[in-house]
N, C-alpha and C positions, 0 to 999 in steps of 0.2 A: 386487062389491067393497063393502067394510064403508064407509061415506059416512063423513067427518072434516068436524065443524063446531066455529062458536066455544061455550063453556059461555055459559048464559042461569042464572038465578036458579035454575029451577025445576030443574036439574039437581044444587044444592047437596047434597041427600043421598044421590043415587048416587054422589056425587064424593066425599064422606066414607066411602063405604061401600069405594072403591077406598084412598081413603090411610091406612084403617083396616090392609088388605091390604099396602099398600108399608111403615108406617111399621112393621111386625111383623118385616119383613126388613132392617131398617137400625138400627145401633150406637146411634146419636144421638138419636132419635126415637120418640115413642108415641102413639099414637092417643088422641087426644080431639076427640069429632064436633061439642063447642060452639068450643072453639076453631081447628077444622079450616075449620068453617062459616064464622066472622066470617070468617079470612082469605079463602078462597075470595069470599065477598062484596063484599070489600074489592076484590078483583080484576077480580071480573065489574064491578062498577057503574062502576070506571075505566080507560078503553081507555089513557089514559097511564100509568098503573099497571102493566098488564101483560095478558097472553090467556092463555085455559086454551083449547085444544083435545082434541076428545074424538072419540072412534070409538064406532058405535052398530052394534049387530045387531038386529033386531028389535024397535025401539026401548029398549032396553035400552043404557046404558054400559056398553063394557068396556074403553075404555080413555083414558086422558089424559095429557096435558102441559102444563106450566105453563109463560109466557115473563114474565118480571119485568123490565121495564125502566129501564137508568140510561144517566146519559151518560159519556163515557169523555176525558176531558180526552188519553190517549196517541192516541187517535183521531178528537177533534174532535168526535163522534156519538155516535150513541143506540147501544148495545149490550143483548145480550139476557142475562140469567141461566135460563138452561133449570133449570125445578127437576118434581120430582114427575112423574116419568116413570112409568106401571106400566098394565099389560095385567092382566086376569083372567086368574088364576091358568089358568084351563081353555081360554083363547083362544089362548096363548101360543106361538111358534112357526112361526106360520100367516105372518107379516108382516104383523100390526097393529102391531104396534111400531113395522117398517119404515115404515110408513106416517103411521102418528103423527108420526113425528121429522122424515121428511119434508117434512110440512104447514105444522110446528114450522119448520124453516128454512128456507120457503118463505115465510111468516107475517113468517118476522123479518126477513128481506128487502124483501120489501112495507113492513114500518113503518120504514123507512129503518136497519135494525140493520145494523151491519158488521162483529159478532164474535158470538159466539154461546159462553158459559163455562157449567159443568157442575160438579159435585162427585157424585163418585158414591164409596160407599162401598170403602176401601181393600182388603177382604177379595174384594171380589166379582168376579172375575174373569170372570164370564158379562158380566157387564155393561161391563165397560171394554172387553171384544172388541166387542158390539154397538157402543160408540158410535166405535171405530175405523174399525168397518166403514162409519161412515157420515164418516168424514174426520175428527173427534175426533185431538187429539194432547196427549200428556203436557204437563203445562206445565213450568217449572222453577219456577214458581212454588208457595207452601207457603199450603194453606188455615190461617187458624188464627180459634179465634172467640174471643171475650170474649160470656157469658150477661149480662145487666143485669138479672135479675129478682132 
C-alpha cells in the first residue's frame, strides 16, 4: 500500500510539479512553480495554517491534498477547506485518491476540524462523483470570488 505522509520542505517541487498537472485541468487556475512554491511553503512551515498530505511510490510523489484551516463562527471550531486534490495522471484509478482523501479526513479530525468544504470545478463531473462517494454533498450554498490583485 502506497504510505500517506504530511509534506516536509524538501517535497516543494514535486508538489509543484503535481499542481502544474491539476492546475492544467481547471477553468480558474495556471501553473506557476514560484508562486505555487511560496504558497506551498507558507503551508508546510505553519501546522495552524494548514496540511498537505501526500502518497509516495518509490519515493517518488504522486499524489496530494491540501487542508487550509479557519474557524467557523456557525460551528464554534476549526473547520477544514480541502483544496488541491490530484493523483498522477498514470497512478490514477488504483485508490490513491481514495486514500489520500481519506487521510485528508482523517487528519481533519485529529486537528479538531468538524466540517470538511471543497470547490471543485463545475464541468467535471468525474470529480464531484469521487468526492460523493466519499460522503461529499451539494451545498446550497454559491462559491463566488472577488480577485484583489
Amino acid at each position: 500500500m502506497t504510505p500517506i505522509r504530511l509534506a516536509v520542505e524538501g517535497d516543494i517541487s514535486q508538489l509543484c510539479g503535481l499542481l502544474a498537472e491539476l492546475f492544467a485541468q481547471e477553468a480558474e487556475f495556471s501553473p506557476d512553480a514560484a508562486v505555487q512554491a511560496r504558497g506551498l511553503r507558507a503551508i508546510i512551515a505553519s501546522a495552524d495554517t494548514g496540511s498537505i498530505l501526500v502518497a509516495e511510490e518509490h519515493g517518488r510523489i504522486i499524489g496530494m491534498v491540501s487542508l487550509l484551516y479557519l474557524t467557523s463562527t456557525a460551528l464554534g471550531s476549526r473547520v477544514a477547506l480541502l483544496e488541491d486534490m490530484v493523483v498522477v495522471a498514470g497512478h490514477r484509478g488504483v485508490g490513491h485518491g481514495d486514500r489520500l482523501l481519506d487521510a485528508a479526513i482523517d487528519h481533519a479530525r485529529a486537528v479538531g476540524c468538524r466540517r470538511v468544504t471543497l470547490l471543485t470545478d463545475g464541468g467535471n463531473a468525474d470529480a464531484q462523483r469521487f468526492y460523493m462517494r466519499h460522503g461529499f454533498a451539494r451545498s446550497g450554498m454559491l462559491p463566488m470570488r472577488l480577485l484583489l490583485d
